[in-house]
C-alpha positions as CSV (number, residue, x, y, z in Angstrom):
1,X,-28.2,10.6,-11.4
2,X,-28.7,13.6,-9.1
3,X,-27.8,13.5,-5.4
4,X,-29.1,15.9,-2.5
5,X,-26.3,18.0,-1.8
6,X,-27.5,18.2,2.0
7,X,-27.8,14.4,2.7
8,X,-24.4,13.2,0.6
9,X,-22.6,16.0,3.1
10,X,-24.4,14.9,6.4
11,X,-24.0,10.8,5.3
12,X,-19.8,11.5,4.5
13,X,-19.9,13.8,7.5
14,X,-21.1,10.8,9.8
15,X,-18.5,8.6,8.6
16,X,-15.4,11.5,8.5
17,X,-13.9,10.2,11.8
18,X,-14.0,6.8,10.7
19,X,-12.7,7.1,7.5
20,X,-10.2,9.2,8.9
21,X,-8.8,6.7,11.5
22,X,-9.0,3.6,8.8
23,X,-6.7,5.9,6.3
24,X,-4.8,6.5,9.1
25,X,-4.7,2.7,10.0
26,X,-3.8,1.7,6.8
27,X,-1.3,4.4,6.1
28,X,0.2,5.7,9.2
29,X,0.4,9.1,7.9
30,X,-2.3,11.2,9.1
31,X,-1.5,13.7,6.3
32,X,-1.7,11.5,3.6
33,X,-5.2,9.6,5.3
34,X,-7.1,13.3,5.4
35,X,-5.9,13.1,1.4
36,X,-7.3,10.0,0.6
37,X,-10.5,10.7,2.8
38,X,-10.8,14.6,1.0
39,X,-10.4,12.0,-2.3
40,X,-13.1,9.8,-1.5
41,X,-15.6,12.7,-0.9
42,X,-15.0,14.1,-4.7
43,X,-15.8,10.7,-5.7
44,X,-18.6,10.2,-3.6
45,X,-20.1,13.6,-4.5
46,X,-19.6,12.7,-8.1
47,X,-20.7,9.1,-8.1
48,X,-23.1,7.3,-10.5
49,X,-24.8,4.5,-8.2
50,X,-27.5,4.7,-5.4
51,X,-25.5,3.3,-2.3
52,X,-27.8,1.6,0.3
53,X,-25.1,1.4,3.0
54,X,-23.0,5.0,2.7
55,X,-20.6,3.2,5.2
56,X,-19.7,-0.1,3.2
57,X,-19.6,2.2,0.3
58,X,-17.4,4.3,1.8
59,X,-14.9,2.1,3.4
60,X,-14.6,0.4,0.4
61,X,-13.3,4.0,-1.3
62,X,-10.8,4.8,1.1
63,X,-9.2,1.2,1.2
64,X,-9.0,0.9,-2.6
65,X,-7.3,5.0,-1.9
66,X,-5.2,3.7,0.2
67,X,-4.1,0.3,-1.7
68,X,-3.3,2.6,-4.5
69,X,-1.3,5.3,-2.5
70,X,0.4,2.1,-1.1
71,X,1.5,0.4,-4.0
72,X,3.2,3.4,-5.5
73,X,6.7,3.9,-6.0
74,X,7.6,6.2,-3.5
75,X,5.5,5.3,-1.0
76,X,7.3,1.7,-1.0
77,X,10.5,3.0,-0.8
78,X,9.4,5.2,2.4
79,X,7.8,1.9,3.5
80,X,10.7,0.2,3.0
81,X,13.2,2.0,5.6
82,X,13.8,0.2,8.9
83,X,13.7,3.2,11.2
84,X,10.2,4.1,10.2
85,X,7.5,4.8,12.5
86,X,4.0,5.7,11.9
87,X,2.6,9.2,12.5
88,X,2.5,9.9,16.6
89,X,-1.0,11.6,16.7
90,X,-3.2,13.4,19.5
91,X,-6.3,11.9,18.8
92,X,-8.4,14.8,19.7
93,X,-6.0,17.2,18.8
94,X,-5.2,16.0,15.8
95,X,-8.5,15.5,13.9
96,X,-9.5,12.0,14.3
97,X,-11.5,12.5,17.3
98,X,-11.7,9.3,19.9
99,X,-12.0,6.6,18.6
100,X,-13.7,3.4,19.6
101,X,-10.7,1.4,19.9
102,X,-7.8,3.0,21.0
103,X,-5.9,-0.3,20.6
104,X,-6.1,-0.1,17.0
105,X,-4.2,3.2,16.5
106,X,-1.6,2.5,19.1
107,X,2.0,2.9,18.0
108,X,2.6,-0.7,19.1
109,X,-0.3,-2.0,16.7
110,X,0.6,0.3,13.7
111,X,4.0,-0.5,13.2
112,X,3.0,-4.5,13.3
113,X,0.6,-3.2,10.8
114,X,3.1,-1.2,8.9
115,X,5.4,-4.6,8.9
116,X,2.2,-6.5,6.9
117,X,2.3,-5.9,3.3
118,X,-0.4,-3.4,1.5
119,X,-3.3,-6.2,1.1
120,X,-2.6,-8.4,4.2
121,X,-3.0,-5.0,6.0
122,X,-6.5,-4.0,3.9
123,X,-7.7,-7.7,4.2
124,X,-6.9,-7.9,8.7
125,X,-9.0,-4.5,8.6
126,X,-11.7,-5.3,6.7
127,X,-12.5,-8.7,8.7
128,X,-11.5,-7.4,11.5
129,X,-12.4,-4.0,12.2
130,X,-15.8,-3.8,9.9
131,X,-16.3,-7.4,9.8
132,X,-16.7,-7.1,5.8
133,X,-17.3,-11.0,4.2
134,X,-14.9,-12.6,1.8
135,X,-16.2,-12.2,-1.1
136,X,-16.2,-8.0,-0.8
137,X,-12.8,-8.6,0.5
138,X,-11.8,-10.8,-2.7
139,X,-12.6,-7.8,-5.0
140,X,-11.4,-5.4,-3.3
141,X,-7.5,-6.5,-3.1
142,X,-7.4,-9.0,-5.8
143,X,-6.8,-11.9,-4.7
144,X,-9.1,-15.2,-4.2
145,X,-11.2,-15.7,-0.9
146,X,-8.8,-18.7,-0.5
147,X,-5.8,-16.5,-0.6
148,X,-7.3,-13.6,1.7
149,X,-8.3,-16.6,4.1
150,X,-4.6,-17.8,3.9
151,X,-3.1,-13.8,4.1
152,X,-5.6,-13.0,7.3
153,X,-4.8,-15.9,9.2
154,X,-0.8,-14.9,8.6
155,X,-1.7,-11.6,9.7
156,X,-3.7,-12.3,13.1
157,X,-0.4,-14.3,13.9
158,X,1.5,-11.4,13.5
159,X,-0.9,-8.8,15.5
160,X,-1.2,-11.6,18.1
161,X,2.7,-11.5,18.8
162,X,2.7,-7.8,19.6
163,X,-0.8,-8.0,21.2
164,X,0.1,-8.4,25.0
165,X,1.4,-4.8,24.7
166,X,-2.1,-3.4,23.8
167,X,-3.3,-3.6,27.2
168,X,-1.5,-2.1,30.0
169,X,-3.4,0.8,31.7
170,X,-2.7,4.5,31.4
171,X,-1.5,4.4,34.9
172,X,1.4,1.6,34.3
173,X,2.1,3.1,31.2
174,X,2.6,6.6,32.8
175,X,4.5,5.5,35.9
176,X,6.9,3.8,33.7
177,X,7.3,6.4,31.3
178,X,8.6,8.8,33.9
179,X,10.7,6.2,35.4
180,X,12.3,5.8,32.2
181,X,12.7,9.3,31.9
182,X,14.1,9.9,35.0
183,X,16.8,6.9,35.2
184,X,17.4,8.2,31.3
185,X,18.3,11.9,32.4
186,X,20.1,10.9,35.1
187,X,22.4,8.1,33.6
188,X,21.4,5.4,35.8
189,X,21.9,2.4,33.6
190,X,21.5,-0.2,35.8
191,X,17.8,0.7,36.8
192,X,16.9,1.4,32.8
193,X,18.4,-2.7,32.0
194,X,15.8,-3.8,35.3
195,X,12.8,-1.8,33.4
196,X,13.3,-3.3,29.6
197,X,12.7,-6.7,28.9
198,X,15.9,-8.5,27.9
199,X,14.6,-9.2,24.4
200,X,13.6,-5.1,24.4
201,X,13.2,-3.1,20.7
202,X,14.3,0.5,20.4
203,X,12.9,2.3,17.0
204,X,14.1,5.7,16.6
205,X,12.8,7.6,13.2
206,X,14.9,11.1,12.3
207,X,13.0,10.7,9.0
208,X,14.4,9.9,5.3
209,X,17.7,11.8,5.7
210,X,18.5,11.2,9.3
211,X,18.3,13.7,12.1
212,X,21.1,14.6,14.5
213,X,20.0,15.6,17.9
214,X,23.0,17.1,20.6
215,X,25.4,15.7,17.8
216,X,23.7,11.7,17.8
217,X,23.0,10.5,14.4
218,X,19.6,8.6,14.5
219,X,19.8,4.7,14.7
220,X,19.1,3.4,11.0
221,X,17.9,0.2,12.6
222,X,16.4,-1.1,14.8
223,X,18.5,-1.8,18.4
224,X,17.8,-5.1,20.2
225,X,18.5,-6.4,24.1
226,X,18.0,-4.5,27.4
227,X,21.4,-3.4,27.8
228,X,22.1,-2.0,24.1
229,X,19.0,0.2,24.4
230,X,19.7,1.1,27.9
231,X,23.7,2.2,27.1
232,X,22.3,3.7,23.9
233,X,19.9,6.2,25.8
234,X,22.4,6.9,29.2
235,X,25.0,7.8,26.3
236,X,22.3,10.4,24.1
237,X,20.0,11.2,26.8
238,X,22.1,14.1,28.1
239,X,23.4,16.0,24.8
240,X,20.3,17.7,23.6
241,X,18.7,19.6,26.7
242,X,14.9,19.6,25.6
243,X,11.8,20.2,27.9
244,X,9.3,17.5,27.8
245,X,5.6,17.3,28.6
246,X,3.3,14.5,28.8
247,X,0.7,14.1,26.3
248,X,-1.7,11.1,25.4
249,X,-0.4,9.9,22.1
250,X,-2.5,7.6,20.2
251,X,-4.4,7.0,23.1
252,X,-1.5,6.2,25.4
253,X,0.4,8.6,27.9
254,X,3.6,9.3,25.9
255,X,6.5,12.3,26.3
256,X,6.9,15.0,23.9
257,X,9.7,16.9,23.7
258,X,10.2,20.9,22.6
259,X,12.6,22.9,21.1
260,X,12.0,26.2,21.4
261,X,8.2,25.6,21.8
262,X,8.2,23.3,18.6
263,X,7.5,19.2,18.9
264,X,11.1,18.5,18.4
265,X,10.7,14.5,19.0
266,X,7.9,12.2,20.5
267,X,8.7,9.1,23.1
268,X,6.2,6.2,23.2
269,X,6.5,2.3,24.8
270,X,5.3,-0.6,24.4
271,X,4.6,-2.3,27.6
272,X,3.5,-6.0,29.0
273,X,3.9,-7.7,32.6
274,X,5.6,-4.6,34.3
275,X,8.2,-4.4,31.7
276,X,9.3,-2.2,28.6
277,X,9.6,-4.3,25.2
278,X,9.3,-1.4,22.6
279,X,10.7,2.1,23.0
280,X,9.9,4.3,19.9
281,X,11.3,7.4,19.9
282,X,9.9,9.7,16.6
283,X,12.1,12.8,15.8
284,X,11.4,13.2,12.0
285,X,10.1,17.0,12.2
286,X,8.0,17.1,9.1
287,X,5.8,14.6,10.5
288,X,5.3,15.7,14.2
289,X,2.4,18.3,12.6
290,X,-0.7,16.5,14.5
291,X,1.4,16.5,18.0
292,X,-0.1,18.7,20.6
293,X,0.8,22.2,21.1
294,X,2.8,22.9,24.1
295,X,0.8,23.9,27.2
296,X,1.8,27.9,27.6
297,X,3.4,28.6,30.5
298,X,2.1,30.4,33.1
């Protein structure tokens, strides 16, 4: 079967972005997403069929890419480390361009995602996001319609739980990103227990082998409660001296910090009825890639 080299590149080059940022969903790496979409244009270039819908088609490559990427051996024992945190990204800096739905590539959604397993993450998608039926859904991630019906439903439970901190505006979210930044640098740990809810989650990710940073080991779990996270930051905050700007981080305001001009760590929260419940801090270097540059000085 021969293809027009000119309309497979323009059809894949309408869906790059969205490919991209499905990978990415699915994944949480934006390395490994621009692999699997770079994949799925060799096999699209190369394929044997006549595709009506170039979209369906190839949404359906990239998940099965991903699935498979998933499901390997060292990707579930990456998976499988409490302190991990999806890939902070600049959306426009970083490749994927905007994207309709900012919601669905903020950190707070991709780590509920990254807490659903390989299918149940596929199958919320799919529904979801391209509205594909059942029965496409069924073949895709082996399993029965029942069973996807069953594994979405758990799913949208999960998402919902987190949901509430999908929606506060850029402005709350940068006034209480500086306020937290400010009571951090100064010590004041009463005012950083009155910002955090009480039942507050603190992430911090040095990466596989840990990162020190002013001499603090990185957290290897997760830290619960207002006043843990708040003692935990007054007591770190002041042993590395790093500058800071603000960037918008999967498409919500968020701190980066530099060492010597390089991404050094990234700050994002998770925020709902004027308080903080999530605090991810990412600091594993080899994965900080997609971050911003630093704005030169003048």
């Amino acid at each position: 079967m021969s293809h027009s080299p000119n309309a497979d590149l323009a059809a894949f080059e309408s869906q790059r972005a969205l490919l991209v940022a499905h990978a990415y969903r699915m994944l949480g790496d934006l390395g490994r997403a621009e692999d699997m979409v770079q994949e799925a244009w060799l096999r699209w270039t190369g394929r044997q069929v006549e595709v009506d819908s170039p979209r369906a088609y190839l949404v359906t490559l990239v998940t099965r890419l991903c699935l498979n990427e998933l499901n390997s051996a060292t990707t579930r024992r990456e998976e499988s480390r409490g302190d991990r945190l999806p890939e902070p990204v600049d959306l426009d800096a970083g490749g994927i361009g905007r994207v309709e739905l900012l919601d669905q590539v903020s950190m707070a959604f991709l780590v509920v995602l990254q807490r659903l397993t390989a299918a149940e993450r596929a199958i919320l998608l799919l529904r979801d996001v391209f509205d594909f039926d059942y029965k496409e859904i069924s073949g895709l991630v082996g399993k029965t319609e029942a069973a996807c019906r069953k594994m979405l439903e758990r799913a949208r439970q999960n998402v919902a739980a987190e949901k509430r901190m999908f929606a506060a505006s850029d402005e709350t979210h940068r006034r209480m990103l500086e306020a937290f930044t400010r009571a951090a640098r100064s010590g004041d740990l009463d005012s950083l227990v009155s910002m955090l809810a009480a039942d507050a989650l603190m992430i911090t990710d040095g990466g596989a082998a840990g990162r020190r940073a002013g001499g603090i080991r990185n957290l290897q779990a997760p830290l619960e409660g207002a006043r843990n996270i708040a003692s935990f930051v007054v007591a770190t905050a002041g042993r590395a001296v790093l500058e800071s700007e603000l960037h918008e981080l999967n498409g919500q305001p968020a701190l980066v910090f530099y060492e010597r001009d390089v991404p050094f760590a990234a700050l994002l929260l998770g925020i709902a009825e004027g308080r903080i419940h999530r605090v991810f801090f990412h600091a594993d270097a080899g994965r900080l890639r997609f971050l911003g540059p630093r704005t030169p000085r003048a």
